[in-house]
Structures are given as C-alpha cells and as structure tokens.
Steps between C-alpha positions, in 0.01 A plus 500: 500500500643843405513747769297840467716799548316804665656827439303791655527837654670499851598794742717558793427848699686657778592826681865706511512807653096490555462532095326173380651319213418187270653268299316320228562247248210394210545245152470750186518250248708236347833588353629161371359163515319445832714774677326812599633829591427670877479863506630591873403872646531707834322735593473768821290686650290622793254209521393158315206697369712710301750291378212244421334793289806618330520107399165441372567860308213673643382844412539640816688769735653214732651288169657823350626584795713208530817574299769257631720815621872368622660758716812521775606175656149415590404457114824252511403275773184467347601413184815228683168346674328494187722377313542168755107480531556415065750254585310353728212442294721429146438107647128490439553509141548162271850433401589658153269751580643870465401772768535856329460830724513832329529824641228750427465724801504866431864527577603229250881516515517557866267179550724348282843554671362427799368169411869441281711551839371148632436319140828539440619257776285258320712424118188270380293778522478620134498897479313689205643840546316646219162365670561535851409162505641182759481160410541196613434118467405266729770160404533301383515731143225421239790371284705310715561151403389329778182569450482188241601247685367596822194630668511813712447552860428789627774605781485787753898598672494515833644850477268668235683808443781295314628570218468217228830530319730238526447145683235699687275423155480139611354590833139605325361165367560145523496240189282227460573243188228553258506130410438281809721240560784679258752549778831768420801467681594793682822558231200533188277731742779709542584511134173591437477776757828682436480640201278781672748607684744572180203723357381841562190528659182464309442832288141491329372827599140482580241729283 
C-alpha cells in the first residue's frame, strides 16, 4: 500500500520583546515530479489578529499596518529567533521537497541582510541575490541516486538547527531496499551514497 503524503499549512507563533511573531510554511505547487515547493514567511506585529489579517490580505487598517519593520538590535534578535523557528520547522516537509522564503517587507534589502547574516552559516542554503529569495531542500536531493535503489525515510537530527553539508546529509533519512529480500552490503550502500557528497548541492530554483 502506498503511503499518502499530507502537505498543508502549519504555523509556529511566539513573542520577543512583547511584539508577536509567526512563522509559516504552506505547499504552492509541484516543481518536479512529486516534489513540491514550501513557501516559508515571518511576520511581526502587535497581535495574532493583525498578523493573521495581513496574511489572509485583508482590506483593512490592522493588515496595512503591519509592515515587517527591522530596526536596532531588537529587529536582529527577532529575525536570529526567526530564523531558528524556520529551521525548526524545515523537518515537516517531505524529503526532496524545497522550502523557499523571500523577502518582501517594506524594507526589502534590510530584511534581506538581516536574514543573510545567519543563512550564511548554513552553505546548503541556496541564495538568489537578485530575488531576495532562500532556499533550501530537505535530503536526500530529488536527484540523488539513492533514491533508486532505496526507499526514503524520513529522519529528524537530534539537533535541528544543523547544517546539512557534509556527513551531516546522512543524518536526515534512513534507506530502506526497495526490493525486499535484495540485501546490499554496506561497501555497495556506501558506493551508492557517496557520490552526493562529491556534488554541489541541488540547484533547481523553484518558480
């Protein structure tokens, strides 16, 4: 029996400096095979209300009102805990799935530099500079080779704010021979593994 794969909207909220903020991550759509792409935001503001408004792109005074302002080193501890809350969630999405955050806050650049100061310790994270745009997949990549010989299983780190460069990668699913019975030695798993390591990381930038 295949397994059914749910992907829906799910949000994390929480308070800094007695602003509220929210993380959320949604599907968009498929972007190759049956990978899908996850647009991530954040948002702040002064209640749920607002920032639920400003969301749902209503009409009104509250969701105008909400324009994602990043100021002094309060605007940078919001965005550091932001930034974790997205790594944090990055594991509810299906391997070979891509999560994509862009910046669109009325202080674009700022919101952007901000955001680059902690991306940057993370080298799988693929920047679009011209976009403002973060991405990153969830491993292992939609074209790695293991992925016909074995199937996938879904792996959480312990430590979920790893980066997942390096033998780290390996630490985010297990393997599972797709053919019952068809046992590898571990020399041929390995083989089969390794050559994602010699690669650069995945670089099909979502649309």
């Amino acid at each position: 029996m295949t397994q059914r794969v749910r992907r829906k909207f799910t949000s994390s909220t929480f308070c800094v400096d007695g602003y509220v903020c929210k993380v959320f991550i949604e599907p968009v759509e498929k972007y190759t095979s049956n990978f899908y792409i996850w647009s991530a935001g954040f948002a702040i503001g002064k209640s749920k209300r607002q920032i639920n408004d400003w969301y749902k792109r209503r009409k009104n005074k509250r969701a105008r009102s909400l324009q994602g302002k990043i100021s002094g080193k309060r605007g940078i501890k919001v965005i550091r805990r932001g930034f974790q809350e997205i790594l944090k969630m990055r594991w509810l999405i299906e391997p070979g799935d891509a999560l994509s955050g862009v910046c669109r806050s009325a202080k674009t650049e700022k919101e952007f530099n901000a955001f680059y100061r902690w991306a940057k310790k993370h080298p799988e994270i693929i920047i679009n500079y011209l976009n403002k745009e973060f991405i990153w997949y969830r491993p292992p990549f939609p074209n790695d080779p293991v992925r016909k010989h074995f199937k996938i299983i879904p792996l959480t780190p312990s430590n979920k704010l790893i980066s997942t460069t390096g033998s780290s990668y390996y630490d985010c699913f297990l393997v599972r021979p797709k053919v019952e019975g068809n046992s590898l030695s571990m020399a041929q798993i390995t083989d089969l593994l390794s050559p994602v390591l010699a690669t650069a990381p995945f670089e099909e930038t979502p649309t």
